[in-house]
C-alpha positions in Angstrom: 35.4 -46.7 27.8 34.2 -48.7 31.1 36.2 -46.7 34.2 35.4 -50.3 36.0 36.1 -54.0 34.8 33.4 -56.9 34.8 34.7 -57.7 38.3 34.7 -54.7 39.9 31.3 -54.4 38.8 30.2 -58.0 39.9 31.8 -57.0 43.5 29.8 -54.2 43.7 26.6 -55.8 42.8 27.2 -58.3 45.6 28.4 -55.6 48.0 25.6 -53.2 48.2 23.1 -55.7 46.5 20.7 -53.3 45.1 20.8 -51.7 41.0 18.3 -48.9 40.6 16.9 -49.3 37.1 15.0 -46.5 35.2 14.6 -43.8 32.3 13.8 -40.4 31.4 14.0 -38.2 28.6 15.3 -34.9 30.6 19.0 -35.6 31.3 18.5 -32.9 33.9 15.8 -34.8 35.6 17.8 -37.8 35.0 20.4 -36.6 37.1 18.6 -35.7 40.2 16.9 -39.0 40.0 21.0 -40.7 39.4 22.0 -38.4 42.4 19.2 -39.2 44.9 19.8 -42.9 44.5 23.5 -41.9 45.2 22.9 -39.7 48.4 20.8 -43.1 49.6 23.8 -45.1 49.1 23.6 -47.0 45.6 26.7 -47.4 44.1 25.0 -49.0 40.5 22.4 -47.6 38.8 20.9 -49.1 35.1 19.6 -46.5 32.7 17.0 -48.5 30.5 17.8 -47.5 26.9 13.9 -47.1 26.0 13.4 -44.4 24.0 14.6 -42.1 21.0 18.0 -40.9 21.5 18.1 -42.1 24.9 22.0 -42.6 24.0 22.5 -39.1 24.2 20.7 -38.8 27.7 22.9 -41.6 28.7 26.3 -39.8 27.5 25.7 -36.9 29.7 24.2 -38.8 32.6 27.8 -41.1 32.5 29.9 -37.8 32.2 28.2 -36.4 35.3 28.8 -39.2 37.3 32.0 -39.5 37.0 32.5 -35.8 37.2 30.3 -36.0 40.3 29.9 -38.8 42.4 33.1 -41.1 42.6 32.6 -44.7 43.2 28.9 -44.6 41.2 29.2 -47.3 38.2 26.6 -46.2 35.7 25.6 -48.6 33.0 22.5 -49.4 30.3 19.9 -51.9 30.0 17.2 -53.3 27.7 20.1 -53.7 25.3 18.6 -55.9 22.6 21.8 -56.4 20.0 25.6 -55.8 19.4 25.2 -52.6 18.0 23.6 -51.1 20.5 26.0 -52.4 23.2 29.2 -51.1 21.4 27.5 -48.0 20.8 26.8 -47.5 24.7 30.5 -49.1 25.5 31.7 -46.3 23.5 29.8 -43.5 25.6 31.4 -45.7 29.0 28.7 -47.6 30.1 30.1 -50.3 32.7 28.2 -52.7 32.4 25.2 -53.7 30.0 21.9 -55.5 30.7 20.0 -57.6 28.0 16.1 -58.8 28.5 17.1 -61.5 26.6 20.1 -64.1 26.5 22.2 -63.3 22.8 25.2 -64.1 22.0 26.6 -61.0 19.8 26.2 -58.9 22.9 28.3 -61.7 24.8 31.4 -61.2 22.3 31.7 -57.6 22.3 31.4 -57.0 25.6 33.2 -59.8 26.6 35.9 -58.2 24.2 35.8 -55.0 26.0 36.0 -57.0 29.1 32.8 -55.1 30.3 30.1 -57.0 32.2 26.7 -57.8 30.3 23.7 -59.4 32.2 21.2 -61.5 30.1 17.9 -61.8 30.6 17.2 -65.4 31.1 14.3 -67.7 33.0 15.3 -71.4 32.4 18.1 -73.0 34.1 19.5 -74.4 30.2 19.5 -70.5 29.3 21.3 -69.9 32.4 23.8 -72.6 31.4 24.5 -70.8 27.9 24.5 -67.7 29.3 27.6 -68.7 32.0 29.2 -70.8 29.2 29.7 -66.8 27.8 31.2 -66.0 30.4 28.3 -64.4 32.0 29.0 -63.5 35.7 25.1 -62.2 36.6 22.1 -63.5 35.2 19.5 -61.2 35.4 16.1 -63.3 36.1 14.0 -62.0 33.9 10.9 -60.9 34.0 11.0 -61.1 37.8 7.3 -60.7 38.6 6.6 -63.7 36.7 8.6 -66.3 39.0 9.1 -66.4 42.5 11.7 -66.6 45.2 11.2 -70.3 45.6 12.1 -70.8 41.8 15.4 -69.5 42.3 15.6 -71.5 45.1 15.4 -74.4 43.3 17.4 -73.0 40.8 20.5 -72.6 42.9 19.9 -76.7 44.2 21.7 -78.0 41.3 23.9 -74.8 40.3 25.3 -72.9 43.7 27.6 -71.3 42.2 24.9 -69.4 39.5 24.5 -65.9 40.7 21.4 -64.4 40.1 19.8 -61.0 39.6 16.2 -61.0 39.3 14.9 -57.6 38.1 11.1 -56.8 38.2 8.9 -58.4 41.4 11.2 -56.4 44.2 9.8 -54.6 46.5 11.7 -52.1 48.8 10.4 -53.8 51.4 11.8 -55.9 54.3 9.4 -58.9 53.7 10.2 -58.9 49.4 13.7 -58.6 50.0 14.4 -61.3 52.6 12.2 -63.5 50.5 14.7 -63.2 47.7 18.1 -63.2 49.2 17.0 -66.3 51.6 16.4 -67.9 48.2 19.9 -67.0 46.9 19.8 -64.2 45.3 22.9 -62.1 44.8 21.4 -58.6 44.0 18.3 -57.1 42.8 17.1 -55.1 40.3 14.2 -52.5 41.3 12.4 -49.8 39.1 9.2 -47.9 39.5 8.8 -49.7 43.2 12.3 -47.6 44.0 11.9 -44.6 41.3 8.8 -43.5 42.7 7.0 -40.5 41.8 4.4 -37.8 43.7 1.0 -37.4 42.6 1.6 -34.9 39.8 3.7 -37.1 38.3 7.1 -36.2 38.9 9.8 -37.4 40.8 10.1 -38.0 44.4 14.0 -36.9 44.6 13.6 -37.7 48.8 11.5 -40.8 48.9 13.8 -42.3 45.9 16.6 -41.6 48.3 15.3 -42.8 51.7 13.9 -46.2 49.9 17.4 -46.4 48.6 18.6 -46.3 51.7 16.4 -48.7 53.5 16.9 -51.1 50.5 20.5 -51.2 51.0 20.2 -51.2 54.7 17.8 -54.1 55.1 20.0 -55.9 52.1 22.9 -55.5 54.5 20.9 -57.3 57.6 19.7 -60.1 55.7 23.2 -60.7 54.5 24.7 -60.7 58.0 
């Protein structure tokens, strides 16, 4: 089961501002990617359930975390039905991230009392999606919408909190551009999960952009 509720989830979100997102099949890879972000100061990170038994790369990525590095909330995304969500629940994900706004995953994880983040783009699917007791919104996809639209967004619904996931940059110019507009935290990928030349990971660039992230997140707040 979750080791942190919806809101301690939600808190740390909006503390630290920033959620890795990405996935591998190698949990051993997985976990020096999980622990780079770590050493650079996330204390979230999304594993994107997008391939075969990507559940079982998940279970032993959740198990080291907690074994290993205390205070990191581990949880899945691209979550696309109730089954799936349970099945991650089960295997302790604490939170669960949907690319689109359903309401099977709403019951069950509201039943578990673990926070889920939909995927929505319109301010009515917004609406639905807080009526479910959602506490994020992930915007979603990011890169099609800009800062300005959640701007306008948040004219009509301040109290909305929103997470848009896909048109970050680690960057000091794309990440003032979005929290001036409101946002509450961000979701980053490939930009953040960067890799060398060759193709594999870049363990110390993942965890100095992690780093800046969360320190230029931190400015713009104050």
């Amino acid at each position: 089961m979750a080791q942190y509720s919806r809101i301690e989830v939600a808190t740390v979100m909006a503390k630290t501002g920033l959620v890795p997102l990405f996935y591998h099949d190698d949990v051993e890879v997985s976990k020096k990617v999980l622990k780079a972000c770590y050493d650079g100061g996330a204390r979230l990170l999304e594993f994107t359930s997008r391939g075969d038994f990507a559940y079982e790369i998940f279970a032993e990525l959740n198990k080291y975390a907690i074994a290993e590095l205390p205070g990191m909330v581990l949880g899945i995304g691209s979550v696309t039905d109730a089954a799936a969500a349970s099945l991650y629940m089960q295997l302790g994900a604490n939170f669960i991230v949907t690319p689109v706004l359903r309401e099977d995953i709403a019951l069950v994880c509201n039943r578990r009392k673990v926070l889920w983040s939909p995927g929505c783009a319109t301010l009515t699917e917004i609406a639905k999606a807080e009526e479910l007791g959602c506490e994020i919104v992930k915007l979603f996809p990011g890169d099609a919408y800009s800062p300005g639209y959640v701007k306008a967004m948040k004219g009509p619904c301040p109290w909305t909190s929103i997470m848009p996931t896909g048109g970050v940059a680690p960057t000091k110019e794309s990440l003032t551009s979005w929290f001036d507009a409101g946002v509450t935290c961000v979701g980053i990928g490939s930009k953040l999960i960067v890799k060398h030349s060759s193709g594999n990971f870049d363990y110390a660039e993942i965890e100095r952009l992690t780093a800046f992230s969360i320190k230029c997140i931190k400015q713009i707040k104050s």
